[in-house]
C-alpha positions as CSV (number, residue, x, y, z in Angstrom):
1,X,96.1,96.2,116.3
2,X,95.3,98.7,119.2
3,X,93.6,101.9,118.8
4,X,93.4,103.5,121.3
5,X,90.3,107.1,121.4
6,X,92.2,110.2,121.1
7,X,90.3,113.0,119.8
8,X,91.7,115.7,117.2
9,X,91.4,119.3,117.5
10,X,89.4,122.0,115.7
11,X,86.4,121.3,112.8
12,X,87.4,122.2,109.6
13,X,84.4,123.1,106.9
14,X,84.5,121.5,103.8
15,X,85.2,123.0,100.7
16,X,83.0,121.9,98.1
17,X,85.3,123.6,95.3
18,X,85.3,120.7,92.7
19,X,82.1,121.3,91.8
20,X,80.5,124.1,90.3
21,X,77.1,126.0,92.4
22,X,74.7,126.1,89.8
23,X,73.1,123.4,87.9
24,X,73.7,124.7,84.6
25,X,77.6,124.8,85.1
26,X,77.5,121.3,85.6
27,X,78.4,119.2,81.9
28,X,76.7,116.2,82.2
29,X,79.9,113.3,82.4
30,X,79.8,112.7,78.5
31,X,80.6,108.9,79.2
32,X,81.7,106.9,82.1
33,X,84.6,104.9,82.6
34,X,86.1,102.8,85.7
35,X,89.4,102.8,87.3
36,X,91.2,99.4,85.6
37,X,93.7,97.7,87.4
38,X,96.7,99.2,86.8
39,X,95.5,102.4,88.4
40,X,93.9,99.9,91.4
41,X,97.3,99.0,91.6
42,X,98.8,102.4,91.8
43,X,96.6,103.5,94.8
44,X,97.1,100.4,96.2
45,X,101.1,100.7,96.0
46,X,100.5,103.9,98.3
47,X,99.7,101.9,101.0
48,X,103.5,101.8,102.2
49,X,105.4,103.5,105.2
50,X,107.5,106.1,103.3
51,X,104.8,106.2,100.3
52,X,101.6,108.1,101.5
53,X,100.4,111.2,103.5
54,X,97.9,110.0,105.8
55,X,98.0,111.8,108.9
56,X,95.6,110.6,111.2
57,X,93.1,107.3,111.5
58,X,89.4,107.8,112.3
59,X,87.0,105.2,113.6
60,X,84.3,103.5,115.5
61,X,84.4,100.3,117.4
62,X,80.7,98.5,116.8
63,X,79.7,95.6,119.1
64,X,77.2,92.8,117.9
65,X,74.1,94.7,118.6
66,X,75.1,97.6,116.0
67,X,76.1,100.0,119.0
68,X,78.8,102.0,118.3
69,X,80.9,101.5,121.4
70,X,84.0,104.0,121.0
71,X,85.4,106.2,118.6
72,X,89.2,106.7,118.0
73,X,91.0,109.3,116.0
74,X,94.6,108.6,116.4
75,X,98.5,110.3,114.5
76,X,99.3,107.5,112.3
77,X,102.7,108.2,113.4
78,X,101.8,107.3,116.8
79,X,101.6,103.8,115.7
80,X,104.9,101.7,116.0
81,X,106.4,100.5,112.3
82,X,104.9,97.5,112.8
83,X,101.7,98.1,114.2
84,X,101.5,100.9,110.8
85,X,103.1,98.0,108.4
86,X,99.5,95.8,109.6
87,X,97.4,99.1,109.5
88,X,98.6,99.7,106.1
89,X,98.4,96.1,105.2
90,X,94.5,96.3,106.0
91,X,94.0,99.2,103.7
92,X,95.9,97.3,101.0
93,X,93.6,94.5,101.1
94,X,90.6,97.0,100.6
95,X,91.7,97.3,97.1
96,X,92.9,93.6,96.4
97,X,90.5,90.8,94.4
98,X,88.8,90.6,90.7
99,X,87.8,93.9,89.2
100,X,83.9,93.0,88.8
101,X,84.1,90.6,91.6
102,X,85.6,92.0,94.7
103,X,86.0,95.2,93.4
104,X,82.7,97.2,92.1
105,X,83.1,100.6,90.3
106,X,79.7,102.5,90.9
107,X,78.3,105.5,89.2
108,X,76.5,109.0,90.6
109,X,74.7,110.6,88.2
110,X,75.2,114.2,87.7
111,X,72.2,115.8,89.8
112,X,73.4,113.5,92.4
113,X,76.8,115.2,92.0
114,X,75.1,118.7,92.3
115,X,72.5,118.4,94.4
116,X,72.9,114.9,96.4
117,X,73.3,114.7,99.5
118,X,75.1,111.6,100.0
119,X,77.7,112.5,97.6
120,X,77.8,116.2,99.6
121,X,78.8,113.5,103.0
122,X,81.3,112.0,101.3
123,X,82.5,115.2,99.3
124,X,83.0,117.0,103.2
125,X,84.4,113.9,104.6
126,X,87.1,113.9,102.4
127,X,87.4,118.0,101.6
128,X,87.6,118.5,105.3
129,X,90.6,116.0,106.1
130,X,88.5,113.9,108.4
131,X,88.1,117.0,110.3
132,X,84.4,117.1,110.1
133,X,83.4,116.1,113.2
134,X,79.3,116.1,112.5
135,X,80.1,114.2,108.6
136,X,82.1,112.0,109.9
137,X,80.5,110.6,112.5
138,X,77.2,111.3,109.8
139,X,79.4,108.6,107.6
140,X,79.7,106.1,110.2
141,X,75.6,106.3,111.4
142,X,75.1,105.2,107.6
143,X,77.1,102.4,107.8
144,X,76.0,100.9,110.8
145,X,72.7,101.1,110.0
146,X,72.5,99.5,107.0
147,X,75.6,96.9,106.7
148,X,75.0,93.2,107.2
149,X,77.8,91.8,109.2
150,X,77.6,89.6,112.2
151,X,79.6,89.9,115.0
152,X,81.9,93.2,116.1
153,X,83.7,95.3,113.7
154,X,85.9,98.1,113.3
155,X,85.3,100.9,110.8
156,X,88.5,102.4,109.4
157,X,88.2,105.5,107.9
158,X,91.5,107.4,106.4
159,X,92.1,110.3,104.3
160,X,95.1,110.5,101.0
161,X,96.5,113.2,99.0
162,X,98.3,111.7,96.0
163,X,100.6,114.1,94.2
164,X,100.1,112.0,90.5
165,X,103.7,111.6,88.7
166,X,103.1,111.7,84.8
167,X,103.6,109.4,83.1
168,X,104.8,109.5,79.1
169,X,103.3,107.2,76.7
170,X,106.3,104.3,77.2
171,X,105.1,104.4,80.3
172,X,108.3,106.2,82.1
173,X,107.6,107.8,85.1
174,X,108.9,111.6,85.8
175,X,107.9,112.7,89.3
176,X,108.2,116.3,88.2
177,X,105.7,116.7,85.4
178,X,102.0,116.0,87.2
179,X,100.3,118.9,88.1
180,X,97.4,116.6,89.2
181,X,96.9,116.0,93.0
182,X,94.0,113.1,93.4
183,X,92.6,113.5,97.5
184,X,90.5,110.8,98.3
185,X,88.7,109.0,101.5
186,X,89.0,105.1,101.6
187,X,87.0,103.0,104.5
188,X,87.6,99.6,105.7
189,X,85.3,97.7,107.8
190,X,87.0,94.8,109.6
191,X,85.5,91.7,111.4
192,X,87.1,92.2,114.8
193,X,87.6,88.3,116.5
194,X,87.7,87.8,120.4
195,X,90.4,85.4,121.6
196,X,89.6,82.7,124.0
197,X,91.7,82.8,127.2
198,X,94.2,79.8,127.1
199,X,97.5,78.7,128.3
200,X,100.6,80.4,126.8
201,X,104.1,79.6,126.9
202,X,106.2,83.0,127.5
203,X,109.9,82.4,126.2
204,X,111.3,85.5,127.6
205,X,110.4,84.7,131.3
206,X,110.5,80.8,130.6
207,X,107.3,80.7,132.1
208,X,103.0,79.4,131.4
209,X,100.6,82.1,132.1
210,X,97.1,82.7,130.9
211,X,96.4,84.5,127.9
212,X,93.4,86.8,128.7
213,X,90.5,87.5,126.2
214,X,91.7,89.7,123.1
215,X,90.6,91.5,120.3
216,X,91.3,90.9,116.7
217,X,91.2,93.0,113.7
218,X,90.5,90.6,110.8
219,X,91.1,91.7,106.7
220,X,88.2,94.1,105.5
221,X,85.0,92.5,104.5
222,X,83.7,95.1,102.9
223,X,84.8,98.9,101.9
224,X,85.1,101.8,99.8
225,X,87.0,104.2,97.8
226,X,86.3,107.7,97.0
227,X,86.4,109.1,94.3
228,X,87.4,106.7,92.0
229,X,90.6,107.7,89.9
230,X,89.9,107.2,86.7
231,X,92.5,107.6,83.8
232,X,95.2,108.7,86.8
233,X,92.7,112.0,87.5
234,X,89.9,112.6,90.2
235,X,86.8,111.0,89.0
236,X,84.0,112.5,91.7
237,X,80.9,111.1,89.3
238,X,82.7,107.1,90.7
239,X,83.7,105.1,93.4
240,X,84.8,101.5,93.9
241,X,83.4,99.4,96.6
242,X,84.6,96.3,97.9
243,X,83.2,93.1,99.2
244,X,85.0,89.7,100.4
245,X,82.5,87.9,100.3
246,X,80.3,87.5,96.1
247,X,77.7,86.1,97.1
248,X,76.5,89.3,99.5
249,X,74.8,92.5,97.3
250,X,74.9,94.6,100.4
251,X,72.1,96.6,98.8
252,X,70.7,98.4,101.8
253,X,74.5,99.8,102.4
254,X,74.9,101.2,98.6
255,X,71.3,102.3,98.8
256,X,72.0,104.5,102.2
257,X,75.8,105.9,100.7
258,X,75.3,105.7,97.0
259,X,71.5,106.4,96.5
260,X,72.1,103.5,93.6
261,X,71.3,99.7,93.3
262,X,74.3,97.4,93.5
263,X,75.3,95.5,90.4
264,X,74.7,91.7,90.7
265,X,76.9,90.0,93.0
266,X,79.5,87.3,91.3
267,X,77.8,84.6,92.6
268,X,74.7,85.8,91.6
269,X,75.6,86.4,88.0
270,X,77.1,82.7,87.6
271,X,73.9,81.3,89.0
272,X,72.1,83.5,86.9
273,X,74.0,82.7,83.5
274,X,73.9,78.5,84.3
275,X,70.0,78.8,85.1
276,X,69.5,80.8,81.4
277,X,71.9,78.6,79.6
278,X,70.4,75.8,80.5
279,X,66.6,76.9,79.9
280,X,68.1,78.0,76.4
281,X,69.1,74.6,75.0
282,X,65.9,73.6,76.1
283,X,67.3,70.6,77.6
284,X,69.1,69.1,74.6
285,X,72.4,70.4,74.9
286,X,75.5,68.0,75.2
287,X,78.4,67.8,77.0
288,X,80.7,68.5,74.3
289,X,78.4,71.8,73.4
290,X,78.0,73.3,77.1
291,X,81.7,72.5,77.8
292,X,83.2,73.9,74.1
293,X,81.3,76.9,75.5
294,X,83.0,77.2,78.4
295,X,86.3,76.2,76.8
296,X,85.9,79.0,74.2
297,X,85.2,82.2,77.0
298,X,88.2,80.8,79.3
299,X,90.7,80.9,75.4
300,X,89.0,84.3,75.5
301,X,90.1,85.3,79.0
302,X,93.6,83.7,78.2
303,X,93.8,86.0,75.2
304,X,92.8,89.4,77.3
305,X,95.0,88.1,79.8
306,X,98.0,87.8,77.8
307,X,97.0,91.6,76.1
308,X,98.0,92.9,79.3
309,X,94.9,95.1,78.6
310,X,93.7,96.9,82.3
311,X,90.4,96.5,81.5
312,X,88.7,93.7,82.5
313,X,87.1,91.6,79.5
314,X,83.6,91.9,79.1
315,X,80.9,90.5,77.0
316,X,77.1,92.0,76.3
317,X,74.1,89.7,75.0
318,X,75.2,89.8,71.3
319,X,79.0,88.6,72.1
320,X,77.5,85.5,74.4
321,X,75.0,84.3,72.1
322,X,77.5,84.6,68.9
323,X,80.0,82.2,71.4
324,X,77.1,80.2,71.9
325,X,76.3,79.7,67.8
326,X,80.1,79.1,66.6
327,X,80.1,76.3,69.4
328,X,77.2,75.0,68.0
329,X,74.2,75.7,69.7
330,X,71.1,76.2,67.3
331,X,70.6,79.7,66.2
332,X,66.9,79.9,68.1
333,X,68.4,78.7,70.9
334,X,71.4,81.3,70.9
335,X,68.7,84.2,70.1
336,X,66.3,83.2,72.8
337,X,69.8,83.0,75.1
338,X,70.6,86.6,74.3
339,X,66.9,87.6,75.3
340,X,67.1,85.7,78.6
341,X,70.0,87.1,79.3
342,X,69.2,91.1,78.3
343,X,65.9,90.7,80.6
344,X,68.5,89.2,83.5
345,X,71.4,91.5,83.2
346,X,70.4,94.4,81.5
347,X,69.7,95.6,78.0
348,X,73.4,97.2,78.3
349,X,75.0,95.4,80.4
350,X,78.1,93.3,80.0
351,X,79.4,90.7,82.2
352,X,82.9,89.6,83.1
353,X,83.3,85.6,81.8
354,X,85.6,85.1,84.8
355,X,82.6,85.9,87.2
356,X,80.0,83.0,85.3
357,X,82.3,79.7,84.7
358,X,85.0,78.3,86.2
359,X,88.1,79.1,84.3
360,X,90.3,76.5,85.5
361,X,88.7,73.7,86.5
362,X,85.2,71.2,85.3
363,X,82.8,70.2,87.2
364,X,80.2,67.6,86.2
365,X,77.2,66.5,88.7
366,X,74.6,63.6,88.7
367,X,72.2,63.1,91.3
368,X,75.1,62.5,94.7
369,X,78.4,62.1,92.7
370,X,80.3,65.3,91.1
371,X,83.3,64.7,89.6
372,X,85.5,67.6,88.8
373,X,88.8,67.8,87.2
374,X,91.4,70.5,85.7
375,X,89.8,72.2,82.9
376,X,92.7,71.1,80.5
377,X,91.4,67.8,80.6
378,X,87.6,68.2,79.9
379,X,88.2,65.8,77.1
380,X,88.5,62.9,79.0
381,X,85.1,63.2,80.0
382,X,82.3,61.9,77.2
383,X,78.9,60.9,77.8
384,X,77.2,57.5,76.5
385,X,74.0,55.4,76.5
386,X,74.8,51.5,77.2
387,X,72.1,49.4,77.1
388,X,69.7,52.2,77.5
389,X,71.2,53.5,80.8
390,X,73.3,56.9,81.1
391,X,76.4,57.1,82.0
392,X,79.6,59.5,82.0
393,X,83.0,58.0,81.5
394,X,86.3,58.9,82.3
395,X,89.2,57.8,80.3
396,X,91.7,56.6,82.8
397,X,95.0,56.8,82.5
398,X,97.8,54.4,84.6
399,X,97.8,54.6,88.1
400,X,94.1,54.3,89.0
401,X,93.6,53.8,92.8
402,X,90.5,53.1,95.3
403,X,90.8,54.6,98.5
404,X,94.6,54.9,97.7
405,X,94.8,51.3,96.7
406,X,96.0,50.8,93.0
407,X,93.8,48.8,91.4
408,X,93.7,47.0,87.8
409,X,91.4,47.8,85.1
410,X,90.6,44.6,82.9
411,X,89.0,44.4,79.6
């Protein structure tokens, strides 16, 4: 994808009309609620040639030393149907992975909303149609300050005005009865790749030549959408961030936009739950107890799943430790599991199961061997003493092989 800087006529000034100017107009949001997936899904089926109104692309081009090296602001009609297929493609994968996971819903709280001035930035950014020269490039400073990427990137900045069909409780669509129109700002910030120069065949002229040195957008590794919509309306007290990779917080980078603290990353929180699980059974638990654990949060998941529900299953303190008691786990244990837990997570927090096991698959590790296998078949692993010695068996089936050699098994 080539961008190439055009610049875009006349500042317009924000209009901070959605909220009210004084403090004491301003209900405090009675409860807070995420976007689910189905309405992740509905902004994300925007993302199509004939489907949205964005009109124009703003960006920065950073180099490996954080230095902003150009700035583009270019028509998205100018782009060719393909080259706006692969632009649209990239904002589509800003919205894609696990609710939870990839995709974190954040909260402001309501003085931020009236008096913060990083929700004012992104309020301008979006009221002004990108048009903000001075917020804009405000928006970008943020970023590059505080994001942890290596390498080049591209920051992708566009601006939506979605006129919201209703829908009626079966669920039929009638593109004539919204009155809602959602506006919102979503950024992308791609990895850009450089190209080694090497030999390349060209069919049309029949002919080898060298392939210079290019660049190459790759899918966002991290972004954001604002506001969040929430229950098909304009939320402006959310947003939903995204990150590739779970195992980054990116804390500095919601600290500078969001004046918050990020929520635990996935990989964080299933490190986190296996390190107070295990100090919880105190070192006696058994295979058969730690995996009819797991086996009971993935029939859970399958359950939800099969609900269709958009929200994503979650479970607090209380609903883990009573898991861990009907699979047997000592009711001590399962108490001093729900306090680990409460002083790890959060008195009030509640975690997705999907982020803290391994829903499809079992994985069983001793000193340099792990042997994992499909989660349907945890029963064929047991655990014995022979003679004093550990061991964990597997019961085999026919066809055992060695290094792809069949081998026999003999009593």
């Amino acid at each position: 994808m080539h961008f190439p800087q055009l610049s875009l006529p006349g500042v317009a000034e924000a209009c901070y009309t959605d909220i009210p100017p004084l403090w004491g107009l301003i209900p405090s949001y009675k409860e807070y609620s995420t976007m689910n997936e189905r309405e992740i899904g509905e902004i994300r089926r925007r993302f199509k040639d004939d489907r949205n109104a964005i009109g124009s692309i703003r960006g920065c081009y950073v180099n490996e030393l954080k230095h902003i090296v150009s700035q583009f602001n270019q028509p998205l009609s100018m782009l060719s149907e393909d080259e706006r297929d692969m632009f649209l493609g990239v904002l589509r994968k800003t919205l894609s992975g696990k609710l939870g996971k990839n995709l974190l819903p954040m909260e402001f709280e309501t003085q931020q909303v009236a008096y913060g001035e990083e929700h004012k930035l992104l309020m301008t950014v979006r009221d002004s149609a990108l048009k903000d020269d001075s917020a804009v490039e405000e928006l970008f400073r943020r970023i590059v300050e505080t994001v942890e990427l290596e390498g080049s990137y591209l920051i992708l900045l566009i601006q939506d005005s979605y006129d919201v069909p209703y829908r009626g409780k079966d669920g039929s669509r009638q593109d004539d009865g919204g009155n809602e129109v959602y506006r919102y700002i979503m950024c992308s910030i791609c990895p850009v790749k450089e190209t080694k120069p090497a030999l390349s065949y060209y069919m049309r002229e029949n002919e080898f030549h060298n392939r210079q040195m290019n660049h190459l957008v790759s899918p966002p590794a991290l972004g954001f959408l604002f506001p969040a919509f929430d229950e098909r309306s304009t939320n402006l007290y959310g947003a939903l961030f995204y990150t590739k990779d779970t195992k980054a917080s990116q804390e500095a980078m919601w600290s500078e936009l969001f004046r918050c603290q990020p929520p635990m990353p996935a990989q964080a929180q299933k490190e986190t739950f296996q390190t107070i699980f295990s100090e919880a059974l105190e070192g006696q638990g058994s295979y058969e107890v730690v995996e009819g654990v797991h086996q009971q949060l993935r029939e859970m998941m399958e359950v939800h799943k099969e609900s269709h529900e958009p929200e994503p299953l979650t479970l607090n303190h209380g609903e883990m430790a009573g898991v861990l008691r009907s699979c047997g786990v000592p009711a001590h244990c399962a108490e001093e599991f729900g306090r680990k837990f409460q002083e790890a997570f959060g008195e009030e927090t509640a975690i997705n199961p999907a982020n803290v096991i391994q829903p499809k698959q079992v994985e069983v590790a001793a000193a340099d061997v792990t042997v994992r296998l499909p989660a349907e078949q945890s029963d064929l692993v047991s655990t014995r003493v022979i003679d004093g010695v550990k061991y964990i068996l597997i019961r085999a089936q026919d066809g055992v092989q060695v290094n792809g050699v069949d081998i026999a098994i003999e009593e």
